[in-house]
MIMARGU-221650 format. One record per residue (C-alpha): residue in one letter; x, y, z. Coordinates in pm, whole numbers, padded with zeros to 5 digits, always signed. Layout:
REM residues N
AXYZ ...
END
This chain:
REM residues 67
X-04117-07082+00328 X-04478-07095+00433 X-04654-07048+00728 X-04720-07423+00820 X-04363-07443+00754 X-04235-07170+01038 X-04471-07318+01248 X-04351-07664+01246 X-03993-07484+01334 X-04093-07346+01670 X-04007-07522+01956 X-04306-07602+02229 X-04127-07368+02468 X-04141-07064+02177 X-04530-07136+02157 X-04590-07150+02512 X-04384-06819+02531 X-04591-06698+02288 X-04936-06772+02437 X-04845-06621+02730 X-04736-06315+02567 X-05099-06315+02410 X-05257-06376+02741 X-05090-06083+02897 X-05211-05860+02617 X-05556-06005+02641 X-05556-05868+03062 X-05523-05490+02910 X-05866-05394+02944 X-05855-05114+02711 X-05804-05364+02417 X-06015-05272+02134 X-06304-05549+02118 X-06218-05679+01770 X-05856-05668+01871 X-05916-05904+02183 X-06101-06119+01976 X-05858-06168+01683 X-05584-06247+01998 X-05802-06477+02127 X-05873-06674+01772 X-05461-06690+01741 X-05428-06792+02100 X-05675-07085+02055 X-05503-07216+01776 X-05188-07141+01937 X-05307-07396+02181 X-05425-07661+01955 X-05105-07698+01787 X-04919-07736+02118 X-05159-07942+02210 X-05087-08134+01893 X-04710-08121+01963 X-04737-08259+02327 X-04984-08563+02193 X-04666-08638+01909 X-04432-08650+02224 X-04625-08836+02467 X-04683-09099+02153 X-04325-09086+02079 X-04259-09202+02468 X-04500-09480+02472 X-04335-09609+02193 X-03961-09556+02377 X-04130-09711+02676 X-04245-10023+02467 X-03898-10063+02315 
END
């Protein structure tokens, strides 16, 4: 399996969970630089596929809605 396809499998609640997980790790101040910085690139794209996910839902409900 690759790792577009575990991605697709997590639930928006899992990558939520997960981003705040990173968050928390990016308040320790004593995080190396680099380190911070490589949580920060996966937390942005983190984001942009929930925010992906939540765009395919609210589409999904206009068309409901239209229905």
């Amino acid at each position: 399996m690759s790792e577009k396809e575990k991605d697709k499998k997590r639930t928006l609640e899992e990558m939520f969970s997960e981003l705040e997980a990173i968050t928390v790790e990016l308040e320790n101040q004593e995080l190396p630089l680099e380190e911070a910085f490589a949580k920060y690139r996966t937390g942005m794209e983190l984001l942009k596929e929930c925010n992906a996910a939540v765009d395919t839902v609210e589409k999904e409900l206009q068309i409901l809605e239209e229905a």
